[in-house]
N, C-alpha and C positions, 0 to 999 in steps of 0.2 A: 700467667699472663700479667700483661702490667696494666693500670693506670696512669695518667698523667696528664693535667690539662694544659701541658704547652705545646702535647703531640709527639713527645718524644718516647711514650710507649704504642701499646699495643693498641688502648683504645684510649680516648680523651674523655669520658663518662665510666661512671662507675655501673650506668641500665648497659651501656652496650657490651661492656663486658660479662655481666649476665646472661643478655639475652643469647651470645657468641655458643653458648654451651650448649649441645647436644637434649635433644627433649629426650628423658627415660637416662640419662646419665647416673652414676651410681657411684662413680669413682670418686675422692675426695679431692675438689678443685680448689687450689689454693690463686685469689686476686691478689696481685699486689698491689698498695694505692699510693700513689707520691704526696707529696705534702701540698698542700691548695683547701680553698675552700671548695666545695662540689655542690650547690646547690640546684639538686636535683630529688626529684620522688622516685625514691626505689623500691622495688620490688619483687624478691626473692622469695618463690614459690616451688624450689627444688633441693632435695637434701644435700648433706656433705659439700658445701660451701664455707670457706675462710677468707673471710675479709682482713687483710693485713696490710696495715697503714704503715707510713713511713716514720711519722712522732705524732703520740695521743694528742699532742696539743697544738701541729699543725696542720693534720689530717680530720680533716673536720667535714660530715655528709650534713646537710641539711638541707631543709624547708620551711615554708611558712604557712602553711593549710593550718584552718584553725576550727573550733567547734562551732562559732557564731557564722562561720565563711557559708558563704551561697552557691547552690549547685545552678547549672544552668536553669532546671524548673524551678528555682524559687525556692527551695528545700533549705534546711540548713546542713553542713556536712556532719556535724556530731562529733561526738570523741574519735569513733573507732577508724573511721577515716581522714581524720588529720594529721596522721601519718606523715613522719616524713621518709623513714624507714619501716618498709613489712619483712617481716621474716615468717614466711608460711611452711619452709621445710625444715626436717628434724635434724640433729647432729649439725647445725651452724656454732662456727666460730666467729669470733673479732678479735683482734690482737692491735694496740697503739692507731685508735682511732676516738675521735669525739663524735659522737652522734646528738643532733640538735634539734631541735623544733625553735625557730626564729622569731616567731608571728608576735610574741608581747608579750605584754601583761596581761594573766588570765582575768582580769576584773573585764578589758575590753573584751578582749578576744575567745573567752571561753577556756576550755582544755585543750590542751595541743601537745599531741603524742612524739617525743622523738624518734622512739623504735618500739612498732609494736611487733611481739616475738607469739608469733603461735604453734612455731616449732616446737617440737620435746629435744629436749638435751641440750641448749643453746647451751654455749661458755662464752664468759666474757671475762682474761684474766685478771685478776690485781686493780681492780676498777677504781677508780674517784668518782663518789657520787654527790656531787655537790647541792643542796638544800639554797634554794633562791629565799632571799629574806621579801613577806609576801608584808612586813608588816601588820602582823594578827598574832592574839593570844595561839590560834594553834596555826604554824607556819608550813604544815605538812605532815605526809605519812611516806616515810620511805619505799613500806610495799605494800599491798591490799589483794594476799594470795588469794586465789582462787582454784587451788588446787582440789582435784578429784580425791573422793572418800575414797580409801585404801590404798591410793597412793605412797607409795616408801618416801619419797623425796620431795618437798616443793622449790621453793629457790633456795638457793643454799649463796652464801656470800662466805668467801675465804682471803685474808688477807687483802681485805680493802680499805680503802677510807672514806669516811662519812663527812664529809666537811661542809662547811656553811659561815654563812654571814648575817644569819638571822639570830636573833634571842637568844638567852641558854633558857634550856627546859621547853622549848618550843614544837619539836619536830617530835615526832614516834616512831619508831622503828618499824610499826606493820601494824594492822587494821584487818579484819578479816571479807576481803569482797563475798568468799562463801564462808559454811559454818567451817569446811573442815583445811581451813587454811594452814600450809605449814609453811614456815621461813626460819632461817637458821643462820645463825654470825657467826663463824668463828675466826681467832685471830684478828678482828677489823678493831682500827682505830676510829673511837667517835667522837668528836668534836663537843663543845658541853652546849651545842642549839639540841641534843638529843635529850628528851625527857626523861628523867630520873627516872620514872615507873615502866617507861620502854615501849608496854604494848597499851592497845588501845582495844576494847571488845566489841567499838561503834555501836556504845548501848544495846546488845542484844545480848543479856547474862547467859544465855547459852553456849556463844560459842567460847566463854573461858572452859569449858569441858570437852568440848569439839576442836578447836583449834592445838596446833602443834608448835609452839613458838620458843628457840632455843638458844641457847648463846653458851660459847668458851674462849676463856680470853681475852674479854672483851678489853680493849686496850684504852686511855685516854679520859678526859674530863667526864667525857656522855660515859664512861663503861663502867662504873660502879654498878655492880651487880646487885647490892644488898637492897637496895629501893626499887625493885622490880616487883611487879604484880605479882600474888602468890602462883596464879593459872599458869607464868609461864617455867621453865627450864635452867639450870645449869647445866650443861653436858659436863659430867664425868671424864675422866683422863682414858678411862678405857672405851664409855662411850664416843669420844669422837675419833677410835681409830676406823667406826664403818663407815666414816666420812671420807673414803678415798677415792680418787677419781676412777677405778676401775669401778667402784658399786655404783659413784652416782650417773657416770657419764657412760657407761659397758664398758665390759671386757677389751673391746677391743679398741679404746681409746689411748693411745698412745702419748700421755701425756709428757713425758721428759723433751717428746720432739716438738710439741706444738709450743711449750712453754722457753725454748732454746731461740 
């Protein structure tokens, strides 16, 4: 099915093509979106969904819900639903799309989520993750896994770019939201706003023993590996061959096609 906001597809929103989908569906649905901004709140709550955009950089979903924003009782809405994008079911794709949260500067407006993913298996290909310069000694943490104890996988970033306009040595690579956090770089280009020491333990000397935090290849100004925390990782040339999209994403992930 198509997107497209001049009316020349199938639906002119990116919810109604959603909602168009059969309740209890199984099959792998592929959206196609046209190039436009779509400022709308989405909401995907069903597995095996791909969102694929016309070009990353003119296919752009957003909102502006924000952490300080007011519910209609007087409430404030929080982080978890300022959402501008939910992803509730497992095995979602995105392919050449920007996902946004609009609302401001977090100093006004709080924390404001572009996409929050609470699917297992999301992929998101060959990504640009851009670092906003917040003007502060520390200008951000790229991830803050919160991944499950015994978990094989937490997020895994392959062939991406870390870019930014903030400070060199400013940003870190991941912070752990729980103790047994794991994140993993490989292949990614980091820009030099990424701190030389990489990870951050958010004061809690436990989780350098708990956390799983890894890197190979790191490419670029931010990827000198040699001044990284001792707690974290180099992956080995044998260890990142269990880095394949059939172990992280299943067997029956079909990657040559999604990635074409």
């Amino acid at each position: 099915m198509i997107v497209a906001k001049d009316g020349s597809g199938d639906f002119n929103t990116v919810q109604e093509a959603i909602n168009s989908i059969p309740f209890g569906n199984q099959k792998r649905i592929v959206i196609n979106i046209k190039n436009g901004i779509y400022k709308e709140k989405i909401f995907v709550d069903m597995n095996n969904i791909m969102l694929i955009g016309e070009n990353e950089f003119n296919t752009i979903l957003t909102y502006d819900d924000h952490a300080y924003k007011l519910f209609p009782n007087g409430e404030k809405m929080g982080t978890f639903n300022s959402f501008s994008t939910f992803i509730g079911g497992d095995n979602f794709i995105a392919q050449n799309i920007t996902f946004e949260n609009s609302s401001g500067c977090g100093d006004t407006y709080g924390q404001a989520v572009a996409i929050y993913v609470d699917g297992d298996k999301a992929k998101f290909k060959d990504c640009e993750i851009f670092s906003n310069n917040r003007d502060k000694s520390v200008n951000g943490y790229i991830t803050a896994a919160s991944t499950i104890e015994g978990e094989r996988f937490g997020y895994v970033f392959i062939d991406c770019k870390l870019l930014s306009d903030a400070k060199p040595n400013s940003v870190y690579l991941g912070r752990p939201w729980r103790d047994y956090a794991k994140t993993t770089f490989i292949n990614c280009f980091m820009g030099e706003h990424i701190a030389q020491i990489g990870w951050h333990n958010w004061d809690r000397l436990v989780t350098q023993s708990t956390t799983s935090y890894e890197e190979y290849n790191s490419l670029g100004p931010g990827g000198n590996l040699r001044n990284r925390v001792t707690w974290a990782k180099t992956l080995t040339d044998e260890e990142v061959k269990e880095y394949t999209p059939g172990n992280i994403f299943g067997l029956d992930f079909n990657y040559e096609f999604y990635k074409s």
